[in-house]
C-alpha atoms as one frame of an Amber mdcrd trajectory, in Angstrom:
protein
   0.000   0.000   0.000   1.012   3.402  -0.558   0.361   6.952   0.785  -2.115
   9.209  -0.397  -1.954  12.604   0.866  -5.059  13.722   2.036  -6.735  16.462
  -0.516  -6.420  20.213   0.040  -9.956  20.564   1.807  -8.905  17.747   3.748
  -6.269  18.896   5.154  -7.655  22.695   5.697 -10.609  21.252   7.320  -8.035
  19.721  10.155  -6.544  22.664  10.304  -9.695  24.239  10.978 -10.696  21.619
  13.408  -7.283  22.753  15.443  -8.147  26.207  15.676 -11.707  25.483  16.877
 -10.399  22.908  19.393  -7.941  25.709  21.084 -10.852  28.339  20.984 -13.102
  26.082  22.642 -10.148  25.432  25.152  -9.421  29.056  25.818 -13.362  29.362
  26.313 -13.738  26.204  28.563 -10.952  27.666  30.979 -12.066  31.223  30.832
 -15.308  30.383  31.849 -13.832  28.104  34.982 -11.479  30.192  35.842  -8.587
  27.838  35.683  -7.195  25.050  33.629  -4.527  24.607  31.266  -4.777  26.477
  27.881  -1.474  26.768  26.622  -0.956  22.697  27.351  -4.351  22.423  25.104
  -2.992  24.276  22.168   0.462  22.805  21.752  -1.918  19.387  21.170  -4.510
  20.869  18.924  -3.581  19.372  15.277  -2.788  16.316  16.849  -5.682  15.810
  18.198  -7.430  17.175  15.380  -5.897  14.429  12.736  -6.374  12.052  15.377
  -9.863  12.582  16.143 -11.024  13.511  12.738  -8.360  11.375  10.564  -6.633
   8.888  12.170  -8.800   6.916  14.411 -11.893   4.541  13.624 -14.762   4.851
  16.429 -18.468   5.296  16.606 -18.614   9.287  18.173 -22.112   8.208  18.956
 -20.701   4.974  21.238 -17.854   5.982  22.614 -17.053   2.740  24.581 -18.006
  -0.118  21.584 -15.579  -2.501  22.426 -14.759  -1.909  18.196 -13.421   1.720
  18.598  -9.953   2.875  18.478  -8.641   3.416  22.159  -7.210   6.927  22.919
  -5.585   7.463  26.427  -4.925  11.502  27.558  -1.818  10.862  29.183  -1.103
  14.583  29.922  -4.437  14.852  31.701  -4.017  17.944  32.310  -4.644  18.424
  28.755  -8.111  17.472  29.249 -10.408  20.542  27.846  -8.738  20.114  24.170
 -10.280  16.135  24.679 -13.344  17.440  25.829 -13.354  19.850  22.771 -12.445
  16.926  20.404 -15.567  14.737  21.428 -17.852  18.077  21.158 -16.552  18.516
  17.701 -17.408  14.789  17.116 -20.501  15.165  18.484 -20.564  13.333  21.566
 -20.669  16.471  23.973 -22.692  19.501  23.674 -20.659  22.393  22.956 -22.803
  24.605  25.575 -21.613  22.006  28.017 -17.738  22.900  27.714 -18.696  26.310
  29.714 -19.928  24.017  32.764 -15.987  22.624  32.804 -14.480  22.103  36.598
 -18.095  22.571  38.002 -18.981  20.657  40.772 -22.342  19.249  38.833 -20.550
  18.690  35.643 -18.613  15.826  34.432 -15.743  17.412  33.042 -13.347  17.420
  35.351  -9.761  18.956  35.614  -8.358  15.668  34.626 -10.337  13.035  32.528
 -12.047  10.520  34.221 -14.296   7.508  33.484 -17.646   8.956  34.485 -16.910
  10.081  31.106 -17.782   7.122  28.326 -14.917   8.419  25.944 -12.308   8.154
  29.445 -11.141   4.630  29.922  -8.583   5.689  32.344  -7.867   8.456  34.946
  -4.905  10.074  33.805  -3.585  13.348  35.366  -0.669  11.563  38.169   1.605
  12.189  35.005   3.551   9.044  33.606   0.713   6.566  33.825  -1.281   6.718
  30.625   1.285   4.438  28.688   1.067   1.664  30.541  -2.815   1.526  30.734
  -2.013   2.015  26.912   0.021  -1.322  27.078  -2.661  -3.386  28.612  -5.312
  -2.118  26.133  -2.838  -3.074  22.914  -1.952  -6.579  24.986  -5.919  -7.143
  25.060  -6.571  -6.040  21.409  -3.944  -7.980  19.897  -3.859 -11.489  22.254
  -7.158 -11.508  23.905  -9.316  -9.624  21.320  -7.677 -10.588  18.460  -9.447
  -7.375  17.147  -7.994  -4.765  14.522  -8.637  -1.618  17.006  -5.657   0.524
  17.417  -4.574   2.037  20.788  -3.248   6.396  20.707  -1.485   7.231  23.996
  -0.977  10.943  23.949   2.259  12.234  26.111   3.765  15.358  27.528   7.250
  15.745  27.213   7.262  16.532  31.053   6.291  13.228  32.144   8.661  11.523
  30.356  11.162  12.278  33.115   8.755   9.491  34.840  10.735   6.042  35.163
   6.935   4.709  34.845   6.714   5.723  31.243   9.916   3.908  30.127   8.736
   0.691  32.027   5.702   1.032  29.383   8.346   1.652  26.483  10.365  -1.346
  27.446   7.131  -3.810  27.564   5.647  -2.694  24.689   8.470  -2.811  22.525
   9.119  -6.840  24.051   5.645  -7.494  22.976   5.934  -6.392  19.516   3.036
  -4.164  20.499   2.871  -2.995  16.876  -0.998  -1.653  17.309   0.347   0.695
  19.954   1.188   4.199  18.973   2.309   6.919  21.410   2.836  10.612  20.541
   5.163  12.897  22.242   3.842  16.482  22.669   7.326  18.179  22.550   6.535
  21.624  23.755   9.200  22.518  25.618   8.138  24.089  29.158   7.307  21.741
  32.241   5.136  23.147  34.977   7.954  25.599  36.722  10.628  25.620  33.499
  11.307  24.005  30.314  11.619  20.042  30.457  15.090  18.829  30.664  15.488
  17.910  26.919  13.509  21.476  25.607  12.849  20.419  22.112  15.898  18.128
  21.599  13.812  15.611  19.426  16.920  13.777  18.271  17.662  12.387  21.784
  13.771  11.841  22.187  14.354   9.918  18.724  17.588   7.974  20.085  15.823
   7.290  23.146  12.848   5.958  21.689  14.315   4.008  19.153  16.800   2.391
  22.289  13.862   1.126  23.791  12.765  -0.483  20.439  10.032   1.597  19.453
   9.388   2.533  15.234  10.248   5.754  15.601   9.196   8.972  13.596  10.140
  12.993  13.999   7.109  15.313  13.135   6.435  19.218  13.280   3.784  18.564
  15.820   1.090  21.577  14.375   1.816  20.214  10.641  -1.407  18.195   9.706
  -0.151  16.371   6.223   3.123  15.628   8.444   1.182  14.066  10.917  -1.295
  12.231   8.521   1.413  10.565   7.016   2.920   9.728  10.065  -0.120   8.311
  11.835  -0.565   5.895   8.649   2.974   5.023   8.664   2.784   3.679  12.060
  -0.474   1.244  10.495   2.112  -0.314   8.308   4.641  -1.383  10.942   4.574
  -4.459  11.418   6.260  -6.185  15.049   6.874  -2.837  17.175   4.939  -0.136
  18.543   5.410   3.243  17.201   6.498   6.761  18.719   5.588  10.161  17.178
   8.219  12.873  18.409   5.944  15.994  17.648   7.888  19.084  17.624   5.056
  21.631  19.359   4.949  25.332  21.200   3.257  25.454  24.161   0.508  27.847
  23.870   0.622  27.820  19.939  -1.239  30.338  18.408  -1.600  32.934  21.043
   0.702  35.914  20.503   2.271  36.933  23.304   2.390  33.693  25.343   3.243
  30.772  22.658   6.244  29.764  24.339   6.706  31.638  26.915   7.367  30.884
  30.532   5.138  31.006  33.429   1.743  30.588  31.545   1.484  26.460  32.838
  -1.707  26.020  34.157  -3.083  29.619  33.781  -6.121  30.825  31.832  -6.174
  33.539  29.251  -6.387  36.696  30.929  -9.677  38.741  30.748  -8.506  41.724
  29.129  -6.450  39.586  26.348  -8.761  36.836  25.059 -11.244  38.352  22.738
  -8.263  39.646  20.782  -6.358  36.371  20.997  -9.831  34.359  19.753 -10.419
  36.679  16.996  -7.195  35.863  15.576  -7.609  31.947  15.690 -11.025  32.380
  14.474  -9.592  34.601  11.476  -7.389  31.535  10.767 -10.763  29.110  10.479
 -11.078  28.813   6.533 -14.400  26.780   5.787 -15.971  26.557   9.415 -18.728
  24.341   8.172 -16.266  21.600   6.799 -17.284  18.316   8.621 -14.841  15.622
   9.224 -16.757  12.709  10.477 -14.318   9.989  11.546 -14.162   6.510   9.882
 -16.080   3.389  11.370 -14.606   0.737  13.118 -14.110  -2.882  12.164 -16.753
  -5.086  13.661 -14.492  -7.473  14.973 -14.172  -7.546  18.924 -16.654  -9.903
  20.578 -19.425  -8.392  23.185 -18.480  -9.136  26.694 -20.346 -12.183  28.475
 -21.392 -10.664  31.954 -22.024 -13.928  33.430 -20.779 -14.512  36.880 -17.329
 -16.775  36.889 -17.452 -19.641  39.124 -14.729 -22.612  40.268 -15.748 -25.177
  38.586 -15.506 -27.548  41.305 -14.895 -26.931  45.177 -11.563 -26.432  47.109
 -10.079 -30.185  46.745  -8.334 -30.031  50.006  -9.468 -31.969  53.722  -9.658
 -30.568  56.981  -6.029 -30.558  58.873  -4.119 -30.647  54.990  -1.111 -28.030
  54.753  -1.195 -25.360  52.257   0.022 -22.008  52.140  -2.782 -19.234  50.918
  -0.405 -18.124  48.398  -0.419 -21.473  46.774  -4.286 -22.025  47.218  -4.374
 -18.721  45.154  -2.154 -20.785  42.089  -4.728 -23.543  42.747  -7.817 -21.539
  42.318  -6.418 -18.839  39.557  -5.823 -21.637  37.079  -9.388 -23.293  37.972
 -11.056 -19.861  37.295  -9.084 -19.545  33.924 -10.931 -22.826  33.154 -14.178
 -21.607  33.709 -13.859 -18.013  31.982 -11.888 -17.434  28.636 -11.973 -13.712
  30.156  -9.878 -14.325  33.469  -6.012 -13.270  32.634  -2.968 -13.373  34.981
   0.095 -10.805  35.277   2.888 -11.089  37.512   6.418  -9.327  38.013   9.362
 -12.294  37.603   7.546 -13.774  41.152   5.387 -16.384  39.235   7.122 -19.125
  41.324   6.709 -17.666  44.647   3.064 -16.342  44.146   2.038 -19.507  42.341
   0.336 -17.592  39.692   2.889 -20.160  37.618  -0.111 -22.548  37.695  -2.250
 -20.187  35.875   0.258 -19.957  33.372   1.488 -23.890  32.718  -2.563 -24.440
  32.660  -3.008 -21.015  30.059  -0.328 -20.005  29.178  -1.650 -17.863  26.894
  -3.429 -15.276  29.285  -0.536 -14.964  31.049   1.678 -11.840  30.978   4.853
 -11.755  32.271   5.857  -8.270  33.191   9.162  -8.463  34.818  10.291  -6.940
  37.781   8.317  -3.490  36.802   5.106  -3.129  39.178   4.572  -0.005  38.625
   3.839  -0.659  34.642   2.312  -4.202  35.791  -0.227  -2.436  37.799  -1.609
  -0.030  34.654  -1.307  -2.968  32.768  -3.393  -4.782  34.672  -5.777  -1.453
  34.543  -5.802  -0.856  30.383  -6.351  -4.869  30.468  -9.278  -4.477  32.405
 -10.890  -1.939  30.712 -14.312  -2.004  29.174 -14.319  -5.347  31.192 -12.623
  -6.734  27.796 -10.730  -9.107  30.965 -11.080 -10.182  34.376  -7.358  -9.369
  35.427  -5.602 -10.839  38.305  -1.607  -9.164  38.374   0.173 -10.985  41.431
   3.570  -9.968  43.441   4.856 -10.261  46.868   2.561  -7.218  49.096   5.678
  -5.316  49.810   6.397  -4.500  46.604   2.978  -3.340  45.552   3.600  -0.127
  47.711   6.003   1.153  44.447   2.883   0.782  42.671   0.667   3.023  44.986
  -0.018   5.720  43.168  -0.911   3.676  39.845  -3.826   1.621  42.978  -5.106
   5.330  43.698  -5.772   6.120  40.033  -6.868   2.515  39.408  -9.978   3.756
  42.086 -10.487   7.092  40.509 -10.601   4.882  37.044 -13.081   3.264  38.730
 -11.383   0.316  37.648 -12.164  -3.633  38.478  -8.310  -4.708  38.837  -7.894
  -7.813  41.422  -4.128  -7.529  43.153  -2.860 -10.476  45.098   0.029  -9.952
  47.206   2.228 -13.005  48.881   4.939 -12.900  51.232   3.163 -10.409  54.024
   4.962 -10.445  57.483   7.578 -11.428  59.268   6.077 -14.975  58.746   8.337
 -14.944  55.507  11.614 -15.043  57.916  14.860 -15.593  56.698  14.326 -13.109
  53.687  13.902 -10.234  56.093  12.416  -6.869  55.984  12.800  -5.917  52.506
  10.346  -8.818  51.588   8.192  -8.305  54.590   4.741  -6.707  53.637   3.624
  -4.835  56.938   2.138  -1.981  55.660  -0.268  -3.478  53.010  -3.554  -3.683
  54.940  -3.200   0.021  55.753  -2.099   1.427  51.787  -5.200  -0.872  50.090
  -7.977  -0.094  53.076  -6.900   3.903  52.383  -8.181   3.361  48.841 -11.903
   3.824  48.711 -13.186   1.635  46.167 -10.748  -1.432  47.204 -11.560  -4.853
  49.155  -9.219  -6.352  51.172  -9.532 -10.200  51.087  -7.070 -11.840  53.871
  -8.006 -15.780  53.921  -6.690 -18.063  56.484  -6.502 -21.506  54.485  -6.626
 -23.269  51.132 -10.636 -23.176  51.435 -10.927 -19.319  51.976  -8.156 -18.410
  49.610  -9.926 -20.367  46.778 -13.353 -18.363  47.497 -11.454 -15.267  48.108
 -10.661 -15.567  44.232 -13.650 -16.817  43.256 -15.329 -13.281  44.795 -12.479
 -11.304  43.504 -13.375 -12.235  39.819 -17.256 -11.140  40.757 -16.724  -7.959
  42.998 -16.835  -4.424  41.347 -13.602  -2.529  42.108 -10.327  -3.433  43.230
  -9.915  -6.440  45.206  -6.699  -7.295  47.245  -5.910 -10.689  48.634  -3.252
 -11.007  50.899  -1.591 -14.167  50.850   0.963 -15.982  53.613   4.631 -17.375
  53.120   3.955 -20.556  55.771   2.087 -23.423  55.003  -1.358 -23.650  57.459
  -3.436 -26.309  57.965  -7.686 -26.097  56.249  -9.793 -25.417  59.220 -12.687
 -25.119  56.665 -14.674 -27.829  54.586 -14.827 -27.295  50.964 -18.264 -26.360
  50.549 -18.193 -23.650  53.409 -19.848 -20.422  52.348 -17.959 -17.002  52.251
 -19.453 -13.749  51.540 -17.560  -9.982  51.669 -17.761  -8.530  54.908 -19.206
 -11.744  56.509 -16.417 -12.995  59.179 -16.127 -16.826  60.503 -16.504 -17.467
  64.248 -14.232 -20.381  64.216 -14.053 -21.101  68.083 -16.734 -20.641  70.615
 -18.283 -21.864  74.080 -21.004 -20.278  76.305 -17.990 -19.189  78.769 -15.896
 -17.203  76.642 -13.922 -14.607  78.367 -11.897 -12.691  75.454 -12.886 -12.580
  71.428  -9.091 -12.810  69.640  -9.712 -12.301  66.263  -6.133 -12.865  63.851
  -6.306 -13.683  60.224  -3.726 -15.605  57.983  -0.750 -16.983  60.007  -1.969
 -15.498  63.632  -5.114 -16.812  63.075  -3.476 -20.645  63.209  -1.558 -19.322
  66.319  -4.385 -17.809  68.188  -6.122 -21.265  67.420  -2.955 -22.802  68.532
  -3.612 -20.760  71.704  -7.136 -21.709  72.242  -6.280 -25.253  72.671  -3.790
 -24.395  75.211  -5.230 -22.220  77.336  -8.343 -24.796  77.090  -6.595 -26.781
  78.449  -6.219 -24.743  81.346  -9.456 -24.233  81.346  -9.875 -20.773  80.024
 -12.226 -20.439  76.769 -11.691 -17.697  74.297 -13.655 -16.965  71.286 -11.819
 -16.785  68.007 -12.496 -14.813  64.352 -11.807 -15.045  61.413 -12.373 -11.723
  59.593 -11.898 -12.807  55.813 -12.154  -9.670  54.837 -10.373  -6.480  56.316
 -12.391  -4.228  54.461 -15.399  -4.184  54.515 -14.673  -5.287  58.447 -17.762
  -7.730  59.740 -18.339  -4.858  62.783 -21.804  -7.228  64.003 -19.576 -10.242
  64.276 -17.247  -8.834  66.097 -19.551  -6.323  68.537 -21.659  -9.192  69.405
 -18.629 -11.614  70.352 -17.193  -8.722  72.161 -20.353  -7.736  74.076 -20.464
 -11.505  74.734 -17.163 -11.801  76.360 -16.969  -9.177  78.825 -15.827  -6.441
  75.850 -12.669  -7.535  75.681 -10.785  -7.590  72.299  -7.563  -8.805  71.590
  -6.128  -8.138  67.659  -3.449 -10.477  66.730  -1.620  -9.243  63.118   1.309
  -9.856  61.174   1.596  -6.379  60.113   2.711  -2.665  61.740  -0.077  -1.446
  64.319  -0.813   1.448  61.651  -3.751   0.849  59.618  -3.806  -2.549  60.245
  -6.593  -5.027  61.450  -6.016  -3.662  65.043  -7.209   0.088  64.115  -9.773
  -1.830  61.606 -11.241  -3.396  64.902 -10.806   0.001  66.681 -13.060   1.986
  64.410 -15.406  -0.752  63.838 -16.177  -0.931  68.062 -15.508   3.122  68.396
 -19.040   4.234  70.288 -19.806   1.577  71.620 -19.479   1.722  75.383 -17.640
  -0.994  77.576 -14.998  -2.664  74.639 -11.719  -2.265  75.592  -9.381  -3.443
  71.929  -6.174  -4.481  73.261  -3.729  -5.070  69.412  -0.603  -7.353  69.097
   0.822  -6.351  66.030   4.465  -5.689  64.896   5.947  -2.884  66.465   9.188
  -1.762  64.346  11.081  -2.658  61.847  12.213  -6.382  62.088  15.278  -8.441
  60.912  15.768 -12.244  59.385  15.184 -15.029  61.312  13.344 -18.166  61.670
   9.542 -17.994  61.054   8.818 -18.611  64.633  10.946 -16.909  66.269   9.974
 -13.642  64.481   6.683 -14.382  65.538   7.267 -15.009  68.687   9.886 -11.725
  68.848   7.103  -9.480  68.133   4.595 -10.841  70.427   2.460 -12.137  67.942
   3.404 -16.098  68.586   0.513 -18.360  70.486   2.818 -18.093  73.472   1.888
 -14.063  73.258  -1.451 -14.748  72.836  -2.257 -17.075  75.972   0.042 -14.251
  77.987  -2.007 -11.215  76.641  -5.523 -13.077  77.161  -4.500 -13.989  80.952
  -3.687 -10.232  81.237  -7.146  -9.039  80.187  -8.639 -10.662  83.005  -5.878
 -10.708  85.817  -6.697  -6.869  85.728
């Protein structure tokens, strides 16, 4: 196939299309006061070939699982994609006025209460990673012909996240991928490190394997050609190194310092919008965009269910982060849609087993979790997959600030994280996850799973794969023995009373390893005979509060929290604000109180006070006082 150069009309019509997305820009932030202007205009003929070129997508269905995907990396960018879909239709025009409103949809920064927003974007460096997941989906899972547009600022390509992106995409020949630079120049407080060095940009681009091209970022026929260049390529993603001016058409400020998140001042923007609208040749031109290929299936909603029950017997030994192997690879039986992603831990979070029984809905992302995390996110999008993306907790916490915009995405990502506590032992504190429960119960739209055997890990999955939002399970080093039979029921937010007598006098609720060694002990003290009442919480968040109010109220209000994690927003303080007003519970917590060192299982637990030997000691406390 060769190039033809769009006709003259064509190609004034995109012009036009650039100088009506600015002016709508300009107008948008005016009228809120605040926004980013010149950041919209540097990006107007991209979008504007994009948009009204480029892509294939129904402007009347913005999420048809057919469309072209286009991810607003430099969210801040958003009024110019707010402008696009009004110029396509989608959006009134009226309604760009209402922009930052608190009743009105367009935000600051896109999000997915819009239909054309798959991700959140706006945490800078993030967008090309989603972008990776959604061209992984399209071209493995979908097998579909839709093309995926990440659109970058130079600025937040000094983000290690975005090179993570460049180095997956180019190892998975991602050749339906396309990301475009916006090159113009000036960062937030001064100019980005490389200004408009586009050669380096080029060399750097073309290091990380990409098919690389360098454009004059506000020529259309440049960028045409470009964007069906990339269509050609064949094995590798493509970069377009646009060559832009921040605030590009507004004389006076078009690359100029300190105008970074600033509207158009009062007394300068009629003049400033007469001479862009001067520029508009044939203002009725339409460009409709092309239609998409019909060729990505319609999503089954059905709910995905183990196809048979938890195969192990009460008193077997199995460590939760195996049981999660076991059950990920029966789930990926059941459901074509349910993919796995892990970081180079496949054989210590067991996920392996979902990848020797499918191996190909795995994704191996190497030891990157920040980029494994938006992976996870772009593969989950428009529910094309049931993701599952697995490493040990601890190192999840790189990958915070990709969880936070995962809720604000309001995306249904399912992270499973092995290796929490001192319970690992000999590995020590660099592997030890004690601060997990407290970073995924800060995230509003997450669950926190934390199963105690083989029976509740496997339904903890199950659930995960069902629930709306992002699900956590965390999953233990040790091997435990099943407490529960294979057909026990589990249900979110529903905890287990595993041990209890009419003469209870303390409720000890642990979960994972310190649940074992607060039933460990039960049976000792007994033996002495002193009863306690045990829980199991299953879930952290949502926190069964009934369960555990009525055991307390039942055993003289005392509490005692047993945790392999810090004290700080762990199960402890979960238990503490579940029980705050009500009168007479006194929550006593055994939890991990600073940072710990190798060692033997055991002895770690029994060095923090969290062993069954701490347990009988801080139950006969409760009630020598």
């Amino acid at each position: 196939m060769s190039y033809h150069k769009p006709d003259d009309k064509t190609l004034q019509g995109l012009k036009d299309i650039a100088n009506k997305l600015r002016i709508n820009s300009i107008k948008a932030t005016c009228a809120s006061n605040s926004g980013h202007p010149t950041s919209c205009c540097s990006a107007a003929e991209l979008m504007s070939v994009l948009f009204f070129h480029t892509m294939r997508y129904k402007a009347d269905d913005p999420r048809n699982a057919c469309n072209d995907r286009f991810v607003m990396s430099k969210g801040h960018a958003a009024p110019i994609l707010y402008a696009a879909w009004a110029e396509a239709g989608f959006v009134k025009e009226s309604e760009l006025m209402n922009l930052r409103k608190l009743d009105c949809e367009l935000e600051g920064h896109p999000t997915p209460k819009l239909e054309f927003v798959d991700v959140a974007t706006g945490s800078l460096g993030q967008g090309l990673g989603a972008s990776c997941g959604m061209a992984y989906t399209g071209k493995h899972f979908d097998k579909a012909s839709y093309r995926v547009y990440c659109l970058l600022g130079d600025g937040e390509c000094s983000e290690g996240a975005v090179w993570e992106a460049m180095a997956f995409a180019s190892y998975y020949k991602l050749d339906n991928l396309v990301a475009i630079l916006d090159v113009n120049r000036l960062g937030q407080s001064e100019a980005a490190p490389l200004q408009h060095d586009t050669d380096t940009y080029r060399k750097r681009c073309e290091a990380f394997g990409w098919n690389t091209y360098v454009v004059d970022g506000h020529d259309v026929e440049e960028l045409c050609k470009a964007l069906w260049q990339a269509q050609q390529v064949k094995g590798k993603p493509t970069a377009i190194v646009a060559k832009t001016f921040k605030g590009k058409g507004l004389n006076g400020i078009e690359d100029m310092d300190n105008w970074h998140g600033k509207p158009i001042p009062k007394d300068r923007v009629d003049a400033l919008l007469e001479q862009l609208q001067g520029q508009i040749q044939s203002p009725n031109k339409v460009l409709s965009p092309e239609l998409p290929q019909e060729d990505a299936e319609p999503v089954d909603h059905s709910a995905i269910c183990l196809p048979s029950p938890p195969a192990y017997k009460l008193g077997d030994k199995v460590a939760t982060r195996k049981a999660y192997g076991v059950a990920l690879a029966k789930l990926g039986e059941a459901s074509q849609r349910v993919v796995a992603l892990d970081g180079d831990t496949k054989n210590s979070t067991f996920s392996e087993m979902f990848k020797k029984a499918h191996p190909n809905r795995y994704i191996e992302c190497f030891i990157a979790e920040q980029n494994m995390v938006s992976v996870a996110i772009g593969c989950a999008t428009r529910d094309r997959t049931v993701a599952f993306a697995s490493t040990f907790a601890a190192f999840f916490s790189r990958a915070y600030d990709q969880i936070r915009m995962a809720a604000i995405s309001q995306s249904n990502v399912n992270l499973a994280g092995s290796h929490c506590g001192v319970s690992i032992g000999e590995d020590g504190p660099s592997q030890m996850a004690l601060e997990d429960l407290a970073m995924f119960r800060a995230i509003p739209t997450c669950t926190v799973f934390y199963p105690s055997d083989g029976v509740s890990t496997e339904r903890a999955v199950e659930l995960c794969a069902n629930t709306k939002g992002i699900c956590f399970i965390r999953t233990s080093r040790p091997e435990t023995a099943v407490i529960y039979p294979p057909d026990e029921k589990f249900k979110i937010g529903h905890a287990k009373v595993v041990r209890q007598s009419d003469s209870d006098r303390v409720t000890v609720i642990g979960a994972g390893v310190t649940l074992h060694e607060t039933l460990a002990a039960a049976d000792q003290l007994a033996s002495e005979g002193v009863n306690i009442r045990v829980i199991d919480p299953f879930t952290i968040k949502p926190l069964d509060g009934a369960t555990i109010v009525s055991s307390a109220r039942a055993t003289g209000g005392r509490i005692i929290t047993v945790e392999d994690h810090y004290k700080e927003g762990g199960l402890g303080e979960a238990v503490l604000a579940a029980v705050a007003g009500e009168p007479g519970i006194v929550v006593q917590s055994l939890s991990v109180s600073r940072v710990p060192q190798s060692g033997k299982p055991q002895e770690l637990l029994d060095l923090f006070g969290i062993s069954a030997k701490s347990i009988v000691t801080a139950v006969k406390g409760t009630f020598a006082n």
